[in-house]
C-alpha positions in Angstrom: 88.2 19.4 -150.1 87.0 16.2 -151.7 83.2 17.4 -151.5 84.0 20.0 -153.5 85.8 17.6 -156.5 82.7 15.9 -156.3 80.1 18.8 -156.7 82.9 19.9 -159.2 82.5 16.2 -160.9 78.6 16.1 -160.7 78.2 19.4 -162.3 80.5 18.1 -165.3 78.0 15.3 -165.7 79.3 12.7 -163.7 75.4 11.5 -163.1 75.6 10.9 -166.7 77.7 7.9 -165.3 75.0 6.7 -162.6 72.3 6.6 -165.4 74.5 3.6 -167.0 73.8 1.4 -164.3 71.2 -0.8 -164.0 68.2 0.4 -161.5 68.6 -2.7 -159.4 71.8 -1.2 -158.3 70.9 2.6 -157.8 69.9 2.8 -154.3 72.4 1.0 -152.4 75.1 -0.4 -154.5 76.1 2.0 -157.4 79.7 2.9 -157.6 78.8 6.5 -156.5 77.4 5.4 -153.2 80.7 3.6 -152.1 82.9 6.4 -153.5 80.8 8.7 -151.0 81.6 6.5 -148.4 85.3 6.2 -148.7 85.6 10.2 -149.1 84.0 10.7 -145.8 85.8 7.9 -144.2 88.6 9.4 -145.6 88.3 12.8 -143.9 87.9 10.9 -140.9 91.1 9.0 -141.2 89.2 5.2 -141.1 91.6 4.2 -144.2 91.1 0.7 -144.0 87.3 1.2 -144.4 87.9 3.7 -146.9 89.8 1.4 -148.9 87.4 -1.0 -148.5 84.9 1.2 -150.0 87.1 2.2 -152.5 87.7 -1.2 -153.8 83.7 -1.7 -153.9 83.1 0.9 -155.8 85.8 0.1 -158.5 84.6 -2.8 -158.8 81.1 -1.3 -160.1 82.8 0.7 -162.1 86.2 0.7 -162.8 86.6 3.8 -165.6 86.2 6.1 -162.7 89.7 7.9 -162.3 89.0 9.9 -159.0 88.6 6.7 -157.2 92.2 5.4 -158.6 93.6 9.0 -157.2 92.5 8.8 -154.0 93.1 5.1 -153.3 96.6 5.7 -154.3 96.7 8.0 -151.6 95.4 5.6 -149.9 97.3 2.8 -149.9 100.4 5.1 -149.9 98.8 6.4 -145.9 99.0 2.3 -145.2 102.3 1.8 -146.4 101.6 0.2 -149.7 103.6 2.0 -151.8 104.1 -0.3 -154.9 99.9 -0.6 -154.4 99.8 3.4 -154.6 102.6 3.4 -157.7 100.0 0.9 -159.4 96.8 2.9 -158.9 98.7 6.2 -159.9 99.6 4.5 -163.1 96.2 3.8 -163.9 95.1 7.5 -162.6 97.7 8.6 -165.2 96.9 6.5 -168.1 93.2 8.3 -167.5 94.4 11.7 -166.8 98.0 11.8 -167.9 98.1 15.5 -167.0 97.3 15.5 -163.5 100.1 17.9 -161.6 99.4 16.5 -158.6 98.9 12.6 -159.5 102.6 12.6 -161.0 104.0 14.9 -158.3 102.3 11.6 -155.8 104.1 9.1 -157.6 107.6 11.0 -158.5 107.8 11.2 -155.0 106.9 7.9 -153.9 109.0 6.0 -156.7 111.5 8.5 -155.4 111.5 6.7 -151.9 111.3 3.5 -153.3 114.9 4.1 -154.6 113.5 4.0 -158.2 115.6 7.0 -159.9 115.0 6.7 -163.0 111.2 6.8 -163.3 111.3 9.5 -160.7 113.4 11.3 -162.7 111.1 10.9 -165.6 108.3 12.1 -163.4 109.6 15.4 -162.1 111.2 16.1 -165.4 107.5 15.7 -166.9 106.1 18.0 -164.0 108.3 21.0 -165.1 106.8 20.7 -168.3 102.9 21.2 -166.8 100.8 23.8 -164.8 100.7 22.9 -161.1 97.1 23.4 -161.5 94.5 23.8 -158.3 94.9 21.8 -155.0 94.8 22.2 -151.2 96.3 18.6 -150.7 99.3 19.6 -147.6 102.9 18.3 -148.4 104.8 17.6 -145.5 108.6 18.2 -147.3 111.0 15.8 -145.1 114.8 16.6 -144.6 116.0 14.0 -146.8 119.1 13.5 -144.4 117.3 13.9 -140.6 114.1 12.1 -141.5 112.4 15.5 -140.0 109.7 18.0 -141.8 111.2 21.4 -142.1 108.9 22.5 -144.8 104.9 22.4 -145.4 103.0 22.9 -149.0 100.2 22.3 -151.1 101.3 21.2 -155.0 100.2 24.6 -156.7 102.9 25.9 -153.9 105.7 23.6 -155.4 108.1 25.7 -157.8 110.5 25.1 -160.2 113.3 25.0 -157.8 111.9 21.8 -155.6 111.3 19.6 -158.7 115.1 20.5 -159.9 115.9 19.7 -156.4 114.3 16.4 -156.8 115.9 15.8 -160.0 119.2 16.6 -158.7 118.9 13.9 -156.0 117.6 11.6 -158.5 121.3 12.2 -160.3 123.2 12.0 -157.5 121.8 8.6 -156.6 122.6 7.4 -160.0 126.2 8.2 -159.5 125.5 11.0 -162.0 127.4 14.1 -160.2 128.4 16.4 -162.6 124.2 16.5 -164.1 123.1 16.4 -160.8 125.1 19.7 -159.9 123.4 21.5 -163.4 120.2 20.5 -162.0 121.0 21.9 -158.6 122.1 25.2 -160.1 118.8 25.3 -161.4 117.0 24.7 -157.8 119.4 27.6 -157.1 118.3 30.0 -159.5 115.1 29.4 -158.8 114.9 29.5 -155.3 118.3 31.0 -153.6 117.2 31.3 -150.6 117.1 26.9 -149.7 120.5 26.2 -147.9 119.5 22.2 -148.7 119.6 23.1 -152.3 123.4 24.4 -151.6 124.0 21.9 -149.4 123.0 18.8 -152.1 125.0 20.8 -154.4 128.4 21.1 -152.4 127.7 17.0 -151.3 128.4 16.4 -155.2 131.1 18.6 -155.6 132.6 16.7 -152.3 132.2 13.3 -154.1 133.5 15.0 -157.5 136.7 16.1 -154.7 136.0 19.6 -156.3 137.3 20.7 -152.4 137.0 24.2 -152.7 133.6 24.3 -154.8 132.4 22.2 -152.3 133.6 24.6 -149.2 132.1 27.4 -151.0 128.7 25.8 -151.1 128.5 24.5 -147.6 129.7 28.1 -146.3 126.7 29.4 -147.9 124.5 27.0 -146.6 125.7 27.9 -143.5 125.5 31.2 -143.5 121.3 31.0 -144.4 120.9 28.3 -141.3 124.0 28.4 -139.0 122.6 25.2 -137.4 123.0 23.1 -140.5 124.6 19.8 -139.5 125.3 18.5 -142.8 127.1 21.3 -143.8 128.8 21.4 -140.7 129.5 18.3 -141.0 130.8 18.1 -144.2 132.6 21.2 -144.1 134.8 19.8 -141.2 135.5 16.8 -142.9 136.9 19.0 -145.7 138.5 21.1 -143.6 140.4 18.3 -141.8 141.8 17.0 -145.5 143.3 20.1 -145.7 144.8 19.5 -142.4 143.3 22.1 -140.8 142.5 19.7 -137.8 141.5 22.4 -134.9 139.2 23.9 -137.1 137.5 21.2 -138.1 137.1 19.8 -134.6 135.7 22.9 -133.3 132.5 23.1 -136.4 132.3 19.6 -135.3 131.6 19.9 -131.6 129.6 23.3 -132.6 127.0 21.2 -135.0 126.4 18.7 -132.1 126.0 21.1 -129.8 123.3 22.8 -132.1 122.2 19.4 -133.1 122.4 16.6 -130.6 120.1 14.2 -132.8 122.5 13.5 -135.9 124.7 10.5 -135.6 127.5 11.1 -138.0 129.1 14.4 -136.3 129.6 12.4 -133.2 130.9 9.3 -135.7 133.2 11.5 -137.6 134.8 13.5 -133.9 135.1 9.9 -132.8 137.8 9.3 -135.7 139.2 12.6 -135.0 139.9 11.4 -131.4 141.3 8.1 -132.6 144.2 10.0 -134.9 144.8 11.9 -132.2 145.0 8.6 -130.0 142.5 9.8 -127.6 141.1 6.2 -127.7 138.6 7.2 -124.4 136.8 10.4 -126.3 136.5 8.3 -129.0 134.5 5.5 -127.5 132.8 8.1 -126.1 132.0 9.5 -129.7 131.1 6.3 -131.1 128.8 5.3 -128.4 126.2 8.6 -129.0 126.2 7.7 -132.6 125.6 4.1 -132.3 122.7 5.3 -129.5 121.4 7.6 -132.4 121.9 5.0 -135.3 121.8 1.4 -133.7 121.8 -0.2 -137.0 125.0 1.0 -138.7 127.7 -1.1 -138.7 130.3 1.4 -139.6 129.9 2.7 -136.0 129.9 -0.3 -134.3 133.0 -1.1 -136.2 134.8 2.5 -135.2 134.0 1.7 -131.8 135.1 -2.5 -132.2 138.9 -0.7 -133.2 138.7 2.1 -130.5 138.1 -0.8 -127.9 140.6 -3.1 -129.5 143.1 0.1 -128.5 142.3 0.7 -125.7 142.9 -3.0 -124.5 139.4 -3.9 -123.9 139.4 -6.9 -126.0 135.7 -8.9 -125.5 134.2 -5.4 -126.2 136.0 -5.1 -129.0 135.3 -8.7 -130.4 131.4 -7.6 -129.2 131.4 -4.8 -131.3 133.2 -6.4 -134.3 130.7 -8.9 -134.1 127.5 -6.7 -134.0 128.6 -5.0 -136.6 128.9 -8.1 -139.5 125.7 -9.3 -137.8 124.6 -6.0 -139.3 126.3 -6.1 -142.5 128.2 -9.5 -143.3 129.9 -8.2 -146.5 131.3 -5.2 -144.3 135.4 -6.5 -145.1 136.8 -3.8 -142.6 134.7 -6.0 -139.9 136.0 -9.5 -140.6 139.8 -8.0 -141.0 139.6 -6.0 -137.8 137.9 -9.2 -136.1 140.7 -11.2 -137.7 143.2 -9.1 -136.4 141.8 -8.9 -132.7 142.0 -12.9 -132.4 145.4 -12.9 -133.8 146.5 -10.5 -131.6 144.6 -12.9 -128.7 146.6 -15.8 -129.9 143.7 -17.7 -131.7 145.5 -17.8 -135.4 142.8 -20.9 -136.5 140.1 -18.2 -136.0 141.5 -15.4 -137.4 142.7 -17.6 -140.5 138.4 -18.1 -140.8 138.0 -15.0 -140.5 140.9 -13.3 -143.0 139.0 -15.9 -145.4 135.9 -14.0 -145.3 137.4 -11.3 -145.6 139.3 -12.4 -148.8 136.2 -13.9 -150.2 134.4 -10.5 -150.1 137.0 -8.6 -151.5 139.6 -10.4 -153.0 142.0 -7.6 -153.6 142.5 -6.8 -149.8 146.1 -7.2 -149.9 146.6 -6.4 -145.6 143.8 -9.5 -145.2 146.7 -11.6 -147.4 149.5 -10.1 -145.4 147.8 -10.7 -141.5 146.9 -14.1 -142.8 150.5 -15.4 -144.1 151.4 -13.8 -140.5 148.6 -15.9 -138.3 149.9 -19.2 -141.1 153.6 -18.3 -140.2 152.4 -18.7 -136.1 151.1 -22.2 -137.2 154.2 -23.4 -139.3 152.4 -23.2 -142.5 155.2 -22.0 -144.5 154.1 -22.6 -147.7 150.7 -20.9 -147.6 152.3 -17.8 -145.4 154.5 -17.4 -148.2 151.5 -17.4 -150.8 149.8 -15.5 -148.8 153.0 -12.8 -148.6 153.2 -12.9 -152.7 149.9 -12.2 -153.6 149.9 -9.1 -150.7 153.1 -8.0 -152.8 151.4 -8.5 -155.9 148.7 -6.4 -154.7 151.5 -3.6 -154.5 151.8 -3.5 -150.7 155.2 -2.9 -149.1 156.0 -6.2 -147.8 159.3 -6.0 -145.5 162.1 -7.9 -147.5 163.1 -9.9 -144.2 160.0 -10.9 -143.7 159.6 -12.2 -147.2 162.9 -14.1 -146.4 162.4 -15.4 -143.5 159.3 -16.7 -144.4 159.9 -17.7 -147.7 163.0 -18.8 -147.6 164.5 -21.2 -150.2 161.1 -20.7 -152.0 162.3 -17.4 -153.2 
């Protein structure tokens, strides 16, 4: 493939280039002769020698745009990704038309959680030709991490940029453009249950219910084995309180899915309203096993332990999971309450602090503290403690308030 840029390149006049540099330099250290190098070392997958040779021949000459393209690709292979965003600039600032150079760096300023510039990228790419390539695409499931899709950048359409430009919105918290834009993947391209799927997670956010249903029921019906839209579509159908229904697409996208953490997350909190504390550790544990490093699961599973009685797994749990994630407030308060509930109010007062710190409008963290200061016969910060909570507009009991206030009322 990159033999035939080059003879491409030559015939253009590119040797109009190598009879610029001095002779000294011809035989064996003109730019050319290193950009040869790293194009075969390429194709044999020896990046950091290609790189090497890369660099080289940039510095012999550095107006030389291929050699900024394929370094970018490059350093992207390595896992320098801000290096590859750098060199695709300067690509672009040399050939700011290049379909696939800005399709490169759309995609990796996509992953590098920079929207907006992605954005600006893919919205530039609907404007140009996808022009003549046989670079592969490996398309990842942007919610399993797997590749469900293969293609080369003339193969792109309309529909995946709008995709990406729909994601791009949603991540900016803009739902009601990203759904236009999605709509336009749509039209485009019907026949993509992820487009439907991204679509119906907006209208979910937006808590446009029965849009969203609609969407994910479509989705479905192209891939029955979707676990997103399984997944989401139970969680919508359980809001209606249609709670057999949604337990059963639940079990059936693990079943047809085994690898995705949050079906097994959200049946775990289906068996803890039901009270089935056991199914619900259960649930939790295959999703932590799956997802190690989120804390919401090791918090689920901290308050399934803490009712079922098993208190130092619990506390373990509780734990691990602000280890993970020590602004998680749902962790400290749950943590909190456990020790209270073991008799160890000085620790659970630290802890309802934290707590408090991180989110200082957590009226129950105000309320389970004046109860843990109340155990120590501190009167007047358990009543505080009660009047901010009621300030906060949570039902505080009015002989509790008495009791503990007292003549402070």
């Amino acid at each position: 493939m990159i033999r035939g840029v080059l003879a491409s390149l030559f015939s253009m006049g590119v040797f109009c280039l190598l009879a610029q540099i001095p002779n000294e330099k011809r035989e064996s250290n003109n730019f050319m002769t290193f950009y040869l190098k790293a194009e075969q070392l390429m194709e044999d997958r020896k990046y950091e020698e290609a790189l090497i040779n890369y660099n080289q021949s940039l510095q012999l000459y550095p107006y030389y745009a291929e050699s900024y393209f394929y370094r970018a690709a490059i350093k992207e292979k390595l896992g320098d990704a801000e290096g590859a965003v750098t060199d695709y600039n300067i690509y672009l600032e040399l050939e700011p038309d290049r379909y696939e150079a800005l399709l490169n760096r759309g995609l990796i300023l996509f992953k590098l959680e920079r929207w907006v510039q992605a954005e600006a990228d893919f919205k530039k790419l609907l404007l140009l030709p996808s022009g003549e390539t046989n670079t592969i695409y490996f398309r990842q499931d942007l919610h399993t991490g797997s590749v469900n899709q293969v293609f080369t950048a003339q193969g792109t359409n309309a529909a995946y940029i709008y995709n990406y430009i729909g994601l791009s919105k949603r991540n900016l918290a803009q739902l009601d453009s990203a759904i236009i834009y999605f709509d336009s993947a749509i039209y485009n391209n019907p026949n993509d249950e992820d487009y439907y799927v991204n679509r119906g997670l907006c209208e979910q956010q937006l808590n446009l219910s029965a849009a969203a249903i609609y969407s994910f029921q479509i989705a479905l019906e192209m891939n029955p084995d979707h676990g997103i839209a399984k997944h989401n579509l139970s969680v919508l159908r359980r809001k209606m309180g249609k709670i057999e229904e949604a337990e059963i697409l639940l079990s059936t996208a693990i079943e047809r899915n085994p690898t995705l953490p949050y079906p097994f997350a959200e049946r775990a909190y289906h068996h803890m309203q039901n009270g089935d504390f056991s199914n619900a550790i259960l649930d939790y544990t295959n999703a932590i096993e799956l997802a190690p490093d989120n804390p919401e699961y090791l918090l689920g599973r901290g308050i399934a332990f803490e009712k079922a009685k098993e208190w130092e797994k619990a506390y373990d749990d509780l734990t691990k999971a602000i280890s993970l994630d020590d602004q998680l407030e749902k962790a400290w308060l749950n943590r909190a309450n456990l020790l209270f509930k073991l008799k160890a109010y000085k620790e659970a007062i630290d802890d309802y602090n934290v707590a408090i710190e991180i989110f200082p409008g957590y009226a129950a963290a105000y309320f389970n503290r004046a109860l843990a200061e109340q155990r120590l016969n501190r009167s007047a910060e358990a009543c505080g403690d009660l009047q901010k909570a009621k300030a906060l507009e949570m039902d505080v009991p009015e002989n509790l308030f008495k009791k503990v206030c007292g003549e402070r009322l």
